[in-house]
C-alpha positions in Angstrom: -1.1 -6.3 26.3 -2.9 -3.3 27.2 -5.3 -1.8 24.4 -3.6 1.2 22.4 -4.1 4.1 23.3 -5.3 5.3 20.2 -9.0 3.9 20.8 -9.1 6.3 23.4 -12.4 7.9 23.2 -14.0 6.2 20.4 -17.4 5.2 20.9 -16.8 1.9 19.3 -14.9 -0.8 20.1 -11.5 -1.3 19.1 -12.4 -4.9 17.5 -15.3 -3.5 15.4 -12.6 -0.1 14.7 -10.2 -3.0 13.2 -12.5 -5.1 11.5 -14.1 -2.2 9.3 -10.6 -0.9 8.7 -9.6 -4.6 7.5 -12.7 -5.5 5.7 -12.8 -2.1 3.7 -9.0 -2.3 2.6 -8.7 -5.9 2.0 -12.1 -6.4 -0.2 -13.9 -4.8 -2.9 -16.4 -2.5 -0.9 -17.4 0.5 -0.1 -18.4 2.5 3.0 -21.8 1.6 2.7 -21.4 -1.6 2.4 -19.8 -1.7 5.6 -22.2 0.2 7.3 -25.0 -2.6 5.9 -22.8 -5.5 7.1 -22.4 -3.6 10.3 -26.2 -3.4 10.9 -26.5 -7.1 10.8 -24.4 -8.0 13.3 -26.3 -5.1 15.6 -23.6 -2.6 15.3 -25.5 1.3 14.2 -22.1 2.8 12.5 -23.1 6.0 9.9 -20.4 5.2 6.5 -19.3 8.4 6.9 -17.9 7.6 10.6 -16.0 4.5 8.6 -14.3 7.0 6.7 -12.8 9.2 9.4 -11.9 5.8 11.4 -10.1 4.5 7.8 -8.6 8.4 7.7 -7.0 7.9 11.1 -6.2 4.4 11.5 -5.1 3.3 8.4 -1.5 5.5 8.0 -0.6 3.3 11.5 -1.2 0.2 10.5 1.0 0.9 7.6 3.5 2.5 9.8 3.3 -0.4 12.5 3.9 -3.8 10.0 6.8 -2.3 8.5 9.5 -3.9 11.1 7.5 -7.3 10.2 8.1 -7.5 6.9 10.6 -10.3 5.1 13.2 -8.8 2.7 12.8 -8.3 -1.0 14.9 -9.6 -3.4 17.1 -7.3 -5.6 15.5 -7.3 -9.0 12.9 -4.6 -9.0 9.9 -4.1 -11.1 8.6 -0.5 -11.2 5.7 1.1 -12.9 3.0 3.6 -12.1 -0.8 3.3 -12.0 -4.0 5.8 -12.2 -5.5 7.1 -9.5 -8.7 9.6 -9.5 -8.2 12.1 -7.4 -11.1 14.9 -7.0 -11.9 13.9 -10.4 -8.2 14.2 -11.8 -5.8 11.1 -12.7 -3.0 11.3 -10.6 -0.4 9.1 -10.8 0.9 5.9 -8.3 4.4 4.9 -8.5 4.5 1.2 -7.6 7.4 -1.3 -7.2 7.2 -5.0 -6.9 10.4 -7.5 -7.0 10.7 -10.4 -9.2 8.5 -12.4 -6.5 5.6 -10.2 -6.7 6.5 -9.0 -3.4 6.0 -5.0 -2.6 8.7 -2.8 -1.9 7.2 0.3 -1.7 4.3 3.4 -3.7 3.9 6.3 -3.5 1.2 8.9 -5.1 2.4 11.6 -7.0 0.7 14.8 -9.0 3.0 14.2 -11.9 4.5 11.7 -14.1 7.9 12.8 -14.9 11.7 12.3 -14.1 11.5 14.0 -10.8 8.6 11.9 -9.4 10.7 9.0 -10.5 13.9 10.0 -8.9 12.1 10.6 -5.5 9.9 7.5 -5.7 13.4 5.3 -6.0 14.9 7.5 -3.0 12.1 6.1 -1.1 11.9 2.6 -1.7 15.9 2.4 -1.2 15.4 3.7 1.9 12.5 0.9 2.9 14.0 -1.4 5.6 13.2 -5.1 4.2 14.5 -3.7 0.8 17.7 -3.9 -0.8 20.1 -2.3 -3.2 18.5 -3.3 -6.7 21.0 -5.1 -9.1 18.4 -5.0 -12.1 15.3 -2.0 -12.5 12.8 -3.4 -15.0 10.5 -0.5 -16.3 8.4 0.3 -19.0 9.5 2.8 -22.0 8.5 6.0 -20.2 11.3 8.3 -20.9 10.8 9.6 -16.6 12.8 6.8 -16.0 16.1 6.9 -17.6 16.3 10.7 -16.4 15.7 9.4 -12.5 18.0 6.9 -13.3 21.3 9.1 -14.4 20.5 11.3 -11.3 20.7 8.5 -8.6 23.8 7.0 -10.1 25.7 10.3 -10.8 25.2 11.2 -6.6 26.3 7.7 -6.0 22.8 6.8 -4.9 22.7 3.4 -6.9 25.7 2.0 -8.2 27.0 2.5 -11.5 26.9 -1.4 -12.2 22.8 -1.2 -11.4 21.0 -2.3 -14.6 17.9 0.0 -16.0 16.0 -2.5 -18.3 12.8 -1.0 -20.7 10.7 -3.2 -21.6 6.7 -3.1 -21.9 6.5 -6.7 -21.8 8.8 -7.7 -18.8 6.6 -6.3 -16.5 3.6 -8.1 -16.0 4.2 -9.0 -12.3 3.8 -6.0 -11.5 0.9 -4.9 -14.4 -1.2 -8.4 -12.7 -0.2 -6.5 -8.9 -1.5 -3.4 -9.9 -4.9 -5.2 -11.2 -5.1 -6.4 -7.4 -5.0 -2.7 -5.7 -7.6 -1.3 -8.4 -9.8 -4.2 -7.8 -10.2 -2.9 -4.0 -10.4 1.0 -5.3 -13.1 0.1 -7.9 -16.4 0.6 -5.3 -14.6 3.8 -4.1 -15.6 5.6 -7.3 -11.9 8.1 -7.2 -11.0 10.2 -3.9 -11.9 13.4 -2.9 -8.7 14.8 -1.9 -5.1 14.0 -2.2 -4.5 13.3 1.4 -7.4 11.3 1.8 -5.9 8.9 -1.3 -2.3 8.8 0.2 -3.5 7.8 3.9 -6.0 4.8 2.3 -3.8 3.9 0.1 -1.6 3.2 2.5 -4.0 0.8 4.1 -4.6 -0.7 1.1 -1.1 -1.6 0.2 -0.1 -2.7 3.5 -3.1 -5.1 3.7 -2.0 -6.6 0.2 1.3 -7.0 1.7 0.3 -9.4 4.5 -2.4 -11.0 1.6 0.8 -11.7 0.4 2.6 -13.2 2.9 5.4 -10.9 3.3 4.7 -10.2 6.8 6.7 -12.4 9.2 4.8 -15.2 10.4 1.4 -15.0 8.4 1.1 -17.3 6.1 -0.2 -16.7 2.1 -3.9 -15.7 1.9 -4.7 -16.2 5.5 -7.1 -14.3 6.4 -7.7 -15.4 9.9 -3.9 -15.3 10.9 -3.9 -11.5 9.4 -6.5 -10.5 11.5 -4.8 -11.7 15.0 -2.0 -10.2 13.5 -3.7 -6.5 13.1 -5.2 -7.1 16.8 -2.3 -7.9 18.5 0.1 -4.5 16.4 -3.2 -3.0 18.5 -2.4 -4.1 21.7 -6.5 -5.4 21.0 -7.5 -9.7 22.4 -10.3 -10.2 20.2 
């Protein structure tokens, strides 16, 4: 397989490109970090050069493992999360399914019945999802107003089950633990679009951490990372 033409006039290699996007959205570290790790293996990257390489690369990868991924069951578990953004909480609308497998996020300014609304649009539009037959969420009143407007346009059936509770949703409280855990050394974002496009990274990398991409198995790290080469077109 040819190498993608997206390395095209980078001065690194494609391998290296891929490893610093995997290593900096799978673990806790930061962009200096990397740059440190990258020294002792006798690669001279600036952090700051990481960043613009996440920026660009990370959105595809996202965009590329979606076809891979296994289908979702149909009882969802939906919350949102806080995000730093420019020094401001913003908000991350997550959903999970009974599993603990991802379905879909999405960051949003705001926390109310619109954001909600649109955040479920999404996610029922994901491929490897499916119509839910049960929406657990917590008691944030958003949810029931998101909810009314999707069934009255016939978006989710009528027989589709909205279930508050703060205490049936620790799947999804114990998944969003896991995505702050790699955010922590990244000390908030400076700008929304930066968030959104490494978030995106992020999220898909927990979903192959997971397993839900076809063919890698559970916590492998080594069958993830032929995975990510070979989306790239890259033989490492």
């Amino acid at each position: 397989m040819a190498t993608d033409s997206l390395f095209k006039w980078h001065h690194f290699l494609p391998e290296i490109i891929l490893l610093n996007l995997r290593w900096y959205c799978r673990y806790s570290l930061s962009y200096r970090d990397l740059e440190e790790m990258m020294a002792e293996r006798g690669v001279a990257v600036d952090h700051s050069t990481i960043n613009r390489l996440v920026l660009k690369f990370a959105p595809e990868l996202d965009k590329r493992i979606r076809r891979f991924l296994n289908p979702t069951n149909d009882s969802w578990k939906v919350d949102e999360t806080y995000i730093k953004v420019k020094g401001e909480w913003k908000y991350l609308y997550r959903a999970v399914d009974s599993e603990g497998n991802t379905l879909d996020f999405m960051l949003r300014a705001k926390r109310d019945g619109k954001a909600a609304a649109r955040f479920f649009r999404k996610v029922l539009k994901v491929k490897h999802t499916q119509t839910p037959r049960v929406i657990t969420v917590d008691k944030n009143a958003a949810y029931p107003v998101a909810m009314d407007e999707l069934q009255e346009d016939k978006t989710l059936k009528a027989e589709t089950e909205l279930r508050q509770s703060k205490y049936l949703n620790n799947v999804i409280e114990q998944d969003h633990r896991n995505i702050k855990r790699i955010m922590k050394p990244m000390i908030g974002f400076q700008s929304f679009n930066t968030a959104r496009r490494t978030l995106r990274e992020i999220e898909a990398m927990a979903m192959m951490r997971k397993g839900q991409v076809s063919g890698i198995n559970q916590g492998n790290s080594v069958s993830q990372a032929r995975f990510i080469n070979e989306l790239f077109g890259v033989i490492a």
